[in-house]
C-alpha positions as CSV (number, residue, x, y, z in Angstrom):
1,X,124.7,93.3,103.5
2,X,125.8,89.5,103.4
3,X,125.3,87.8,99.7
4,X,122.0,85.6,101.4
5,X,120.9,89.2,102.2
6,X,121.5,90.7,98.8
7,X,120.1,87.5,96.8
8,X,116.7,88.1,98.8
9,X,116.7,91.3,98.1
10,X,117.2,90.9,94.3
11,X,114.3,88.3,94.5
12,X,111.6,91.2,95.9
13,X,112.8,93.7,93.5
14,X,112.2,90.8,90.6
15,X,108.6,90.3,91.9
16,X,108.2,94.3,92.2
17,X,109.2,94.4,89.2
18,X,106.9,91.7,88.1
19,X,103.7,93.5,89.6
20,X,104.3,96.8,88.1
21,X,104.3,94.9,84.8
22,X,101.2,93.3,85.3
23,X,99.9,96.5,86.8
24,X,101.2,98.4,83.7
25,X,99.6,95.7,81.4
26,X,95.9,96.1,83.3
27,X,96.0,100.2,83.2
28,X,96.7,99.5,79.4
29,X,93.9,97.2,78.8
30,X,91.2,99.9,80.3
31,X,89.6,102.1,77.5
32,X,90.0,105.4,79.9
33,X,93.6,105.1,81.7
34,X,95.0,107.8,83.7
35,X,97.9,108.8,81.9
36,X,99.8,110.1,84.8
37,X,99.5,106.6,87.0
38,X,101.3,104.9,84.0
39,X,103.7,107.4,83.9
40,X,104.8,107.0,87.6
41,X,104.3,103.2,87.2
42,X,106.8,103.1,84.2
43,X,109.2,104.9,86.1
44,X,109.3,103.4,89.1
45,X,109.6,100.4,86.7
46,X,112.5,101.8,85.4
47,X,114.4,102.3,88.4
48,X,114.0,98.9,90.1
49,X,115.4,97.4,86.5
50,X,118.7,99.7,87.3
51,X,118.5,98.7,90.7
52,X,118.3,94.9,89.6
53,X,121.4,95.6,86.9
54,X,123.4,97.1,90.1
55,X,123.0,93.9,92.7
56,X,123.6,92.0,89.7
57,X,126.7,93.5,88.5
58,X,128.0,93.6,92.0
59,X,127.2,89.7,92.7
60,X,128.9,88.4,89.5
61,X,132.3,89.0,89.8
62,X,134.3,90.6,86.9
63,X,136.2,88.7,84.9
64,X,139.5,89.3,83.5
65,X,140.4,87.8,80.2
């Protein structure tokens, strides 16, 4: 995957990342939320923010001091 291809990929996982928020933040706000459904949102929540940290660690390159 060239670093265009990586950068574009890190963008949609942002904006995933952004929806299940909002979608997290909407199931809150209704009196009667299914429990489960927030569950499974928060974790796939969770797993696009590791895959985030991971493109992002492997675009910035380490530095040495």
């Amino acid at each position: 995957m060239g670093d265009a291809e990586t950068r574009k990929r890190l963008e949609l996982l942002r904006q995933e990342h952004r929806d299940l928020d909002a979608a997290i933040a909407a199931l809150t706000e209704q009196v009667l939320h299914d429990q489960l459904q927030m569950a499974r949102l928060k974790k796939r929540k969770l797993r696009l923010r590791d895959e985030i940290a991971a493109i992002e660690d492997n675009l910035v390159p380490d530095i040495i001091a």
